[in-house]
Structure formats: structure tokens, C-alpha cells
C-alpha positions, 0 to 999 in steps of 0.5 A, a space after each residue: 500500500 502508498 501508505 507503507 512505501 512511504 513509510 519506508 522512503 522517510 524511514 530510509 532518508 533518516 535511516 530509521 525503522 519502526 517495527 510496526 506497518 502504519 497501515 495497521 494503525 490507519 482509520 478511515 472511518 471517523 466513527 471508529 475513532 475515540 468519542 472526542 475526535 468524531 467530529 474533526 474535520 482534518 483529512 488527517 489527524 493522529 490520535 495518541 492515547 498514554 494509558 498505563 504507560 502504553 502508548 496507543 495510536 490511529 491515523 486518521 486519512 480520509 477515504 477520498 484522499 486515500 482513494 485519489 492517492 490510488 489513482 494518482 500515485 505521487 511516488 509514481 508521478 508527483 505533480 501538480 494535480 496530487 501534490 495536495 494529497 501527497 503532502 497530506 499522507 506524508 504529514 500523517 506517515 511523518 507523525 506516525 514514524 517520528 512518534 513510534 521511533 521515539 516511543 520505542 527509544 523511550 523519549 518523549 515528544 512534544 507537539 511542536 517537535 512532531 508538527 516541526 518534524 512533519 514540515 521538515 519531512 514534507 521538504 526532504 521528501 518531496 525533495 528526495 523524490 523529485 530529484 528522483 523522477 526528474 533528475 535534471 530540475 531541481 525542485 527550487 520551486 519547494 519552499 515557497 510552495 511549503 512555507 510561503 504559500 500555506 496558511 494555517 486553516 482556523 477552524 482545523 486549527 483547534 486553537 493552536 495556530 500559534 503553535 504550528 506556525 511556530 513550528 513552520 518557522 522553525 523548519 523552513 529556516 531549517 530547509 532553507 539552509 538544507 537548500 543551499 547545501 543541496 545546491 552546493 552538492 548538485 553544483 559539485 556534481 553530488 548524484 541527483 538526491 543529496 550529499 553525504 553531507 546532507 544526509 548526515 545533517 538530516 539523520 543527526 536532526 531527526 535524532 535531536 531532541 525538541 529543545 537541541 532542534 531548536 538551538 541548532 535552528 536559532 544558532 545556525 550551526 
């Protein structure tokens, strides 16, 4: 399924393996999920639930989304007419994988690290597979449309717009310099996804914690 193939692109840029299939976890019916989440309105939307010091998840993707996907399969073919979809699967696989990797190495996770997390994985992904099914373009068209162009919906918000434009700011500052080091290993002649370099700053980031995140951002280190 497109939801397990993703899950291992992301999982292979970061070199990072959960031992759990996030189909498993994934709902398409809100009915099926917990009282309080039955009337959301998101495409997408993880329910985490701690109880007994277990954790316990869900993925929510709406079926049409899932249903467009199938018929429009971005890792086939991105473009225009499915990058909407597209980001949206990969925000909820992100959330999936970031939240079971760090559960399975016993640290927790703050909201602002996951949704900080998603846009980083929204660039490097896309980024990973344009390259891929179009290796003489370099996709610079990226940031503006993730970072410039999205807005933060209200009324899906849940009264935490602040936080996620927080964490939007924290990540594009973070792909605007990943950018650069892009351009400087294409210009270098570095094979048509990324440096050494590149994948060692981005194996290194997925491992810090929320707090050495945003240091490493802020100093620009």
C-alpha cells in the first residue's frame, strides 16, 4: 500500500525503522475513532492515547484522499494535480514514524517537535523524490510552495495556530539552509538526491531532541 512505501522512503532518508506497518494503525472511518475526535474535520489527524504507560495510536486519512492517492500515485508521478494529497499522507506517515521511533527509544515528544518534524519531512521528501523522477530540475520551486504559500486553516486549527506556525518557522529556516547545501552538492556534481553531507545533517536532526532542534535552528550551526 502508498501508505507503507512511504513509510519506508522517510524511514530510509533518516535511516530509521519502526517495527510496526502504519497501515495497521490507519482509520478511515471517523466513527471508529475515540468519542472526542468524531467530529474533526482534518483529512488527517493522529490520535495518541498514554494509558498505563502504553502508548496507543490511529491515523486518521480520509477515504477520498486515500482513494485519489490510488489513482494518482505521487511516488509514481508527483505533480501538480496530487501534490495536495501527497503532502497530506506524508504529514500523517511523518507523525506516525517520528512518534513510534521515539516511543520505542523511550523519549518523549512534544507537539511542536512532531508538527516541526512533519514540515521538515514534507521538504526532504518531496525533495528526495523529485530529484528522483526528474533528475535534471531541481525542485527550487519547494519552499515557497511549503512555507510561503500555506496558511494555517482556523477552524482545523483547534486553537493552536500559534503553535504550528511556530513550528513552520522553525523548519523552513531549517530547509532553507538544507537548500543551499543541496545546491552546493548538485553544483559539485553530488548524484541527483543529496550529499553525504546532507544526509548526515538530516539523520543527526531527526535524532535531536525538541529543545537541541531548536538551538541548532536559532544558532545556525
Amino acid at each position: 500500500m502508498l501508505l507503507s512505501r512511504l513509510q519506508e522512503f522517510i524511514g530510509g532518508i533518516y535511516d530509521v525503522r519502526v517495527a510496526h506497518d502504519v497501515c495497521d494503525f490507519l482509520v478511515t472511518d471517523r466513527a471508529r475513532l475515540p468519542r472526542a475526535a468524531q467530529g474533526g474535520r482534518a483529512d488527517e489527524e493522529l490520535i495518541v492515547a498514554d494509558g498505563g504507560g502504553e502508548l496507543a495510536m490511529s491515523l486518521y486519512l480520509d477515504p477520498q484522499l486515500l482513494g485519489r492517492l490510488t489513482q494518482a500515485d505521487p511516488l509514481a508521478r508527483l505533480h501538480a494535480g496530487n501534490v495536495a494529497d501527497w503532502l497530506t499522507a506524508l504529514e500523517g506517515v511523518s507523525h506516525f514514524l517520528y512518534l513510534a521511533w521515539n516511543a520505542a527509544h523511550d523519549k518523549p515528544v512534544s507537539l511542536l517537535e512532531l508538527e516541526m518534524q512533519a514540515e521538515v519531512d514534507k521538504y526532504v521528501a518531496s525533495y528526495w523524490l523529485l530529484r528522483r523522477q526528474a533528475p535534471g530540475h531541481f525542485p527550487a520551486e519547494l519552499p515557497h510552495l511549503l512555507f510561503a504559500r500555506t496558511r494555517v486553516a482556523e477552524s482545523l486549527a483547534g486553537g493552536r495556530r500559534a503553535l504550528y506556525e511556530e513550528a513552520s518557522r522553525y523548519a523552513e529556516k531549517f530547509c532553507r539552509r538544507l537548500e543551499r547545501m543541496l545546491v552546493r552538492a548538485r553544483h559539485g556534481g553530488e548524484g541527483c538526491c543529496a550529499s553525504s553531507e546532507v544526509l548526515t545533517q538530516l539523520r543527526r536532526f531527526y535524532r535531536l531532541t525538541n529543545a537541541r532542534k531548536r538551538s541548532l535552528i536559532e544558532s545556525g550551526g
